[in-house]
N, C-alpha and C positions, 0 to 999 in steps of 0.2 A: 267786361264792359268796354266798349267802342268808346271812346271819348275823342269826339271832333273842340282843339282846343280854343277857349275864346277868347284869348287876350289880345288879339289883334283887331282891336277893335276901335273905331272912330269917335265914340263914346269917350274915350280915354284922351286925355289932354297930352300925355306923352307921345300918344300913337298920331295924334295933331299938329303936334308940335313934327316929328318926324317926318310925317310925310312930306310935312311945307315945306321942310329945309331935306329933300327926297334923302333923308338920312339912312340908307342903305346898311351900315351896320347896325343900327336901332333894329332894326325889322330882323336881317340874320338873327342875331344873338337870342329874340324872341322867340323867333320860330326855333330855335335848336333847344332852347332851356326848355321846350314843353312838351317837346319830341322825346327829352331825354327825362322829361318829369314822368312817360307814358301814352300822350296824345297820338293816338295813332292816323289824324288826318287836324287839318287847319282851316278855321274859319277865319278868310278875310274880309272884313268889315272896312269897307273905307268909304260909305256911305253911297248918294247916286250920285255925284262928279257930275254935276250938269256938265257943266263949263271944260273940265276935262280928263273926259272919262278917255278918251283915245289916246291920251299917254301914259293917264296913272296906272289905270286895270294891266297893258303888258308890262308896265314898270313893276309893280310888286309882283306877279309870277316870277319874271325873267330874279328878281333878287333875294325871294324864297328858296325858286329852285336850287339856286347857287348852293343852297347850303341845308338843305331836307330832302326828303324819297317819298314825305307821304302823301298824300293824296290832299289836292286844295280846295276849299269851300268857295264860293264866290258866294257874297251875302250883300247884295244889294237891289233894290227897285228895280235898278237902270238896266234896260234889258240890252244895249247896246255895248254896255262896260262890260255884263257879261259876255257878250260876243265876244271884244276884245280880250279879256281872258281867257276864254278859252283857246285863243286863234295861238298865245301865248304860249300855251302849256305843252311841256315835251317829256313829262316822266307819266305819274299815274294818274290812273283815269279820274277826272275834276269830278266836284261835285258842284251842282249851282241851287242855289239857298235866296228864293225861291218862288216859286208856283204857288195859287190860293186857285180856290172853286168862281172868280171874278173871272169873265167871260174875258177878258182881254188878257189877261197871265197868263189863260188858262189856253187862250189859243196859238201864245206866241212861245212860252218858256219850255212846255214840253217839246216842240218842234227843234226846236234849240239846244235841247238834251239830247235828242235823240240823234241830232245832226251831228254834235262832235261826240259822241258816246259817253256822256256822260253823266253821273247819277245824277234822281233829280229829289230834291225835298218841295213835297206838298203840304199846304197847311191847311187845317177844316176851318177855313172862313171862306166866306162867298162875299157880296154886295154888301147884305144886311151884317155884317161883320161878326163876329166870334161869339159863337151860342154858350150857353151853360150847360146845357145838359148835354149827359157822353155818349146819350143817344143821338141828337143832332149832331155829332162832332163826326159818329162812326157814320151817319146818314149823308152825309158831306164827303165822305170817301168814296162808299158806296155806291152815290148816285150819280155824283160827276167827278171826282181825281181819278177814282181809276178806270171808268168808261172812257173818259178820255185818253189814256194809255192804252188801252185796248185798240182803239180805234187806230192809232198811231200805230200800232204793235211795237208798244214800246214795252222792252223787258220789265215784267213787275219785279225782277229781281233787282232794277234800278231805282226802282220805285222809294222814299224812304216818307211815310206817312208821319207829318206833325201835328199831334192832336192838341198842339198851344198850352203852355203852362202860361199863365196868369199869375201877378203879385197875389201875396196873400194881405197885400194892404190895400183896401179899396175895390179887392176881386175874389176875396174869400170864396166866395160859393162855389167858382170856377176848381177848389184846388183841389175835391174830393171828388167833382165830376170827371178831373182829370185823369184820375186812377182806374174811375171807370174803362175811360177810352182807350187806356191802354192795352188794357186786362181784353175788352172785346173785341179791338181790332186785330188782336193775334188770329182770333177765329174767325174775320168778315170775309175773308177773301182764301182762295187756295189757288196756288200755295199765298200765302200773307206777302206781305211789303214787308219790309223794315219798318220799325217805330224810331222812332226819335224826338227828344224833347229839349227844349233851350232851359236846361235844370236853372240856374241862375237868376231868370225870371221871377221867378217866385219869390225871390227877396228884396226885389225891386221896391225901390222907397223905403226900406226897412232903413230902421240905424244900421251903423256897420259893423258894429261890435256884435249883432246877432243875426248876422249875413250865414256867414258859415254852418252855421247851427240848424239853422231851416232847411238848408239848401242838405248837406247831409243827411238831417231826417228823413225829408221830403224823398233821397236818394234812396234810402234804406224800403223806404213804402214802396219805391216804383217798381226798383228791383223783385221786389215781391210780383208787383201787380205784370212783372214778366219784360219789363225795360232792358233793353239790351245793349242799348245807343244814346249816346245824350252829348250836345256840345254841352263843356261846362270846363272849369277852370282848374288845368291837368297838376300848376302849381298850388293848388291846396290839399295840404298833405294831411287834413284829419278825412277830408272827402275821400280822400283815397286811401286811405286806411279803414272806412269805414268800409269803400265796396272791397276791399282785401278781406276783412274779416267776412263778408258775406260770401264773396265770392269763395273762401278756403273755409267757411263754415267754424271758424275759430271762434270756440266756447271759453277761451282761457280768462275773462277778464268778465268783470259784473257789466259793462257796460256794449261788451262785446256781444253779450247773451241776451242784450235787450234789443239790441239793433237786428240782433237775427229772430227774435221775436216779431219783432215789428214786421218783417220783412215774411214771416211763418205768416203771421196772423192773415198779411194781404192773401199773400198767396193761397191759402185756403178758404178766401172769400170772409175772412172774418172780421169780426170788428176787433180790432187793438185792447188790450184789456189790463186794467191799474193793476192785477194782481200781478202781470209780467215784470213790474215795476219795485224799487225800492227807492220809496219817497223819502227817505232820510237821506240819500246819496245826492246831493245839490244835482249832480251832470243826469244822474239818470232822472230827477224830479223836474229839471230842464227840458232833457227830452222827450216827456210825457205831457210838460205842457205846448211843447211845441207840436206833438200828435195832435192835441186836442185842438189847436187854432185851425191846422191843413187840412183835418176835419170838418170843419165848420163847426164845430161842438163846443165853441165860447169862441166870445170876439175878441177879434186880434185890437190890441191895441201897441205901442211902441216900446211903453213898459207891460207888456205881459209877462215877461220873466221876472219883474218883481213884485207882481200881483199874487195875494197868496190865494183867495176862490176867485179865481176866472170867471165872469160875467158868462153866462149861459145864453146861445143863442136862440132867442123866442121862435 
C-alpha cells in the first residue's frame, strides 16, 4: 500500500498554529515521523492562502524538503499556490491534489501537471457535485478526466483517479458505492490510472474514539476491492497492522483471519458473511458491525457499537 501521509493538514489547530508563527521545525519533525511511520509521499494541506499563497506554497516546499526524499502532494483549490509550489520543488517528482470533471479545474490544473511533470489527482465530481452511484463516479473518468489527458497527452501513468470516499455519517450510501468504483476503474481504461482515496474521510463527524475502527475496516474492504493508494494517516499503527497482516496474508491471530476474510470476500465480488465472524469476540463483533454500517446494511448511528440489533436499512 502507497500511503500519501495526511497529517499535514490545515484542519489541524497545531498545523495552524505553526504555520502563523512559520514554525519551521513543527513542520520538519512531522514530515520525518511519518516518512519513518512508512509514508511514502506527503500531503500538504495549507488550505487556498488567498492573501498569501506567494510566500506560504514555496515556504513549506523549501522546509520539507530540508529534511524528506518523498514526493509532495500540493492539496489545495488555489491554483496559483500550486504554481508556486511547484516552481519550489527540487527533489521528486510533486504530486498536485487536485483536478474535478468542473470545466475550469479541469482546464487549468491538468496544464499545470503537465507543465512541471508532475502527477495529477483527479476526482469524479463535475458542477453538479459528487454522484452516488460507482457507476456515475467510473462515467466521470471516463467521459471527461481522462479525455482530457489524452488531449493534453498527458501520461495516464500520472494520472491518479479519485473515486471520493464520503463520511459514513450523513453519506452512508456513498460508502458501498465506493467500493464499487474502485473494483471498476481498475478495468475502465488500459492501461488504468492509479486509484486513490482520502481513506480518513469516512470517519469524518464520527466520535473519535471509533475513528480508527472504520477507517481500518473500510481499509481492509478496499484492499480487497483492489486499492493500492490511499492518503491516510501513516502514524496509526492498528491501520497499518492491519494492511501488514493483508498485505503478508498473516492467518496467526482470530482477528487477523477476519480482516483477510473481509478483504477475500470483496475481492471475489462477494458479500461479507457473519459466519467469517466470532460474535463472542467483542473486536471481531465490532468489526462486523462496522461491515455492516459501510455497507449500508443498518444505519449508522454514533452509538452503533453499543447497539446490540442494528436498525436495518428500509
Amino acid at each position: 500500500m502507497y500511503i500519501i501521509g495526511e497529517n499535514i493538514h490545515i484542519i489541524s489547530q497545531g498545523v495552524k498554529d505553526a504555520l502563523a508563527a512559520r514554525d519551521a521545525r513543527f513542520f520538519q519533525e512531522l514530515a520525518v515521523k511519518q516518512v519513518e511511520a512508512g509514508a511514502q509521499a506527503l500531503d500538504l494541506n495549507m488550505g487556498p492562502r488567498k492573501k498569501d499563497w506567494d510566500e506560504v506554497f514555496p515556504w513549506i516546499v523549501k522546509t520539507v524538503e530540508a529534511v524528506v526524499d518523498v514526493p509532495l502532494s500540493f492539496d489545495t483549490t488555489n491554483v496559483d499556490g500550486m504554481e508556486a509550489a511547484l516552481k519550489a520543488v527540487t527533489k521528486t517528482q510533486p504530486i498536485l491534489n487536485s483536478t474535478s470533471a468542473e470545466p475550469e479545474r479541469l482546464e487549468r490544473v491538468p496544464l499545470l501537471a503537465k507543465q512541471y511533470n508532475a502527477r495529477l489527482i483527479a476526482l469524479t465530481m463535475g458542477k453538479s457535485g459528487i454522484p452516488v452511484s460507482a457507476d456515475e463516479r467510473v462515467g466521470i473518468a471516463l467521459e471527461a478526466l481522462i479525455p482530457r489527458m489524452v488531449e493534453l497527452d498527458f501520461p495516464i501513468s500520472d494520472l491518479i483517479i479519485d473515486p471520493l470516499v464520503l463520511t459514513v455519517s450523513g453519506c452512508q450510501p456513498y460508502c458501498p458505492e465506493l467500493i464499487g468504483a474502485v473494483q471498476t476503474l481498475q478495468f475502465a481504461w488500459d492501461p488504468p490510472p492509479a486509484i486513490s482515496v482520502g481513506l480518513s474521510n469516512v470517519s469524518n463527524a464520527v466520535p473519535r474514539e471509533n475513528r480508527a475502527l472504520i477507517n481500518r475496516t473500510y481499509c481492509a474492504m478496499l484492499m480487497g476491492a483492489g486499492l493500492q493508494m490511499m492518503i491516510a494517516d501513516p502514524l496509526d499503527r492498528q491501520l497499518q497492522e492491519t494492511i501488514r497482516i493483508i498485505e503478508q496474508r498473516d492467518d496467526s491471530t482470530a482477528v487477523g483471519r477476519l480482516y483477510l476474510a473481509l478483504h477475500d470476500r470483496v475481492a471475489g465480488m462477494e458479500e461479507p458473511q457473519v459466519d467469517d465472524v466470532d460474535m463472542t469476540d467483542p473486536e471481531q463483533a465490532a468489526i462486523w458491525k462496522t461491515v455492516q454500517i459501510l455497507l449500508n446494511k443498518v444505519i449508522y448511528a454514533d452509538s452503533y457499537l453499543q447497539q446490540g440489533e442494528l436498525a436495518a436499512v428500509g
